[in-house]
N, C-alpha and C positions, 0 to 999 in steps of 0.2 A: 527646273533646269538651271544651267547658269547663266546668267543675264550679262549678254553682251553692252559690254559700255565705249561709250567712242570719247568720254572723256578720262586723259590721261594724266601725266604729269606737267607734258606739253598742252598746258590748255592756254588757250588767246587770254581769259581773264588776269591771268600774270603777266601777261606780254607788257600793256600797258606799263614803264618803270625799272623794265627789268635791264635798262639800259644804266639806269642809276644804282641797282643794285652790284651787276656786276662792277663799277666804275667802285663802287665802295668795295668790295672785298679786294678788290686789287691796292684799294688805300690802305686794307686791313682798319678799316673803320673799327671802332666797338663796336655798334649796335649792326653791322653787316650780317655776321653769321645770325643774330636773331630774329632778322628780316627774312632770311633768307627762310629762314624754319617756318617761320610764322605763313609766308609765302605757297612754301613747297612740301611745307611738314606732313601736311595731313594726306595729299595725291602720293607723296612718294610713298610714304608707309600704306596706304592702302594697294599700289602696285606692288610691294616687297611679298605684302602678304597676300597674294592672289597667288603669288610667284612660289612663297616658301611653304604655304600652307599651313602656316605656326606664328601664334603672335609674337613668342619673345626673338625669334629668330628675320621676323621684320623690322622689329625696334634696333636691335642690332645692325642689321643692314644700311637701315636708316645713319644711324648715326655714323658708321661708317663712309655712305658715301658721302653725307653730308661732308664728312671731314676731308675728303678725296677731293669734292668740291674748291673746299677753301685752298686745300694744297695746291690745286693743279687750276688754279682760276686763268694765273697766265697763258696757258695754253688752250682758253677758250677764244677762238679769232673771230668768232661772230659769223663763221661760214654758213650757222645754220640758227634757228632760235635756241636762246638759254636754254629755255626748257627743257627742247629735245636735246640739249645734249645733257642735260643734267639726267632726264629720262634713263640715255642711255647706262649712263656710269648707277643708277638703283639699279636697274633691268641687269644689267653685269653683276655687281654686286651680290642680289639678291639667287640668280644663278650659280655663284660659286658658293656662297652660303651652301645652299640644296643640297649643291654636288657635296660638297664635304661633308654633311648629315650624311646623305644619302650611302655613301662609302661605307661609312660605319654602318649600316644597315645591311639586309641583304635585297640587293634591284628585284623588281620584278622583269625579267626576260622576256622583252616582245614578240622573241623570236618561238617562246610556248606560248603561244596563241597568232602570230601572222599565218601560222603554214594553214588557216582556215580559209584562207582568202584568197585567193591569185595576185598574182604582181598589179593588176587593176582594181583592188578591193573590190571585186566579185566574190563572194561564195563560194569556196570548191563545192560544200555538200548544197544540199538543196535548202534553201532560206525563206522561212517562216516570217509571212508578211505580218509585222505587231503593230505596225502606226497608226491602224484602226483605233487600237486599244490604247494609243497614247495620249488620247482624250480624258481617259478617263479616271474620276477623280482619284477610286480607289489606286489606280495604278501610276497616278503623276507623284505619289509620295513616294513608293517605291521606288520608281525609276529617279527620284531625286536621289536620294540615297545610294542609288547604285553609282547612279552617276559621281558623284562626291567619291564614292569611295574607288570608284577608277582612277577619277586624276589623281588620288594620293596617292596610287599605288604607282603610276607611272613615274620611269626612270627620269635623273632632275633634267637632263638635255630635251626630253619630248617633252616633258610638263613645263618646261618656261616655253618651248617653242608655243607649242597650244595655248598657252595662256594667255603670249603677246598677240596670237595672232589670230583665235576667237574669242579669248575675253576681251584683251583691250582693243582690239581693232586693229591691229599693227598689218602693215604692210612686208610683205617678204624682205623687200627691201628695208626696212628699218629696220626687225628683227635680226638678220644678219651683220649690219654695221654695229648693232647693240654690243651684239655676243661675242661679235669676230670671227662668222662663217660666214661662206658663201650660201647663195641664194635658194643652190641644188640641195646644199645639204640642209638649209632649214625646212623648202619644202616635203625633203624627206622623211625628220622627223616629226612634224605636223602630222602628215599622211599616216604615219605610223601609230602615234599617238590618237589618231580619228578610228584606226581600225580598231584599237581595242577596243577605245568606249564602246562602237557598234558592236562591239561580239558582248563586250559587258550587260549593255543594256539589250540586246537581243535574250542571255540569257533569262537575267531578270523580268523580261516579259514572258519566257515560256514558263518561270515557276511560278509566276504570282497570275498566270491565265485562269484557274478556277475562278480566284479571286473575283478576279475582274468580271468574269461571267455572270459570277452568283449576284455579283453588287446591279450590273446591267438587268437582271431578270429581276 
């Protein structure tokens, strides 16, 4: 499955300095911007790519905001830690990245596969209890896989919300100030994004149920 992390880009271990960092890129120091990298390089390109699903399209992002960074230092007032606000501007970033791949593509449409559910993510038809069989090992490779392949197929708005907010831990409220929505509508597509995988991997357990049987017996 994918493994929830609660360490982001705002992590305390940069905190420590990061008062003299930002005090250098505001000098326009030399060695600022490769402090900064050296610092936040490696959390932020690992968030870009949770986010974009694609390595060279994180590396991009990355340098991107990195550069967004240096431009727009002065207008970091210290309301909140660097981190998070550097956080934000990858998380942003690496969302409109998505969205503009994703354009060129064609979305998959939530809206053929919610009408399964009621407005409370209930089941309309009658729902086959799989969690038994989610033990199991033949069926945790599968359901990985399944799973992987829902959040790629989900449209970029639900898969950064989902991402921020069961992979990296984000709070409604942080993912919202990230993105530049309100709090309804991230909860929205969170929720939207949770029902597919459910239908996905509900799938994917009713076909690989042989499976699973034969490997149990």
């Amino acid at each position: 499955m994918v493994e929830r992390k609660t360490e982001g880009v705002a992590d305390s271990r940069g905190a420590d300095g990061d008062g003299d960092l930002v005090e250098a890129l505001r000098r326009d120091e030399p060695m600022a911007a490769e402090r900064l990298v050296t610092r936040y390089g490696e959390r932020a390109y690992r968030l870009a790519s949770r986010i974009t699903g694609n390595r060279q399209d994180a590396e991009e992002v990355v340098q991107d905001a990195f550069w967004a960074v240096v431009r727009k230092i002065d207008s970091f007032r210290g309301e909140s830690a660097f981190g998070s606000w550097l956080y934000r501007i990858v998380a942003n970033a690496a969302y409109q990245k998505l969205r503009r791949r994703r354009n060129r593509e064609q979305e998959l449409s939530l809206d053929e596969v919610l009408p399964f559910f009621d407005e409370c993510g209930r089941h309309v038809a009658p729902e086959i209890d799989w969690t038994p069989r989610a033990g199991d090992p033949a069926a945790q490779t599968e359901l990985r896989m399944a799973l992987t392949a829902a959040i790629d197929d989900l449209p970029a708005a639900s898969r950064t919300a989902l991402v921020l907010r069961d992979v990296e831990g984000r709070s409604n409220e942080e993912i919202a100030e990230a993105l530049g929505l309100t709090v309804p509508v991230v909860k929205t597509r969170v929720h939207r994004a949770r029902l597919l995988l459910r239908k996905r991997l509900g799938d994917c357990m009713t076909t690989i149920e042989p499976t699973a049987a034969a490997y149990a017996s």
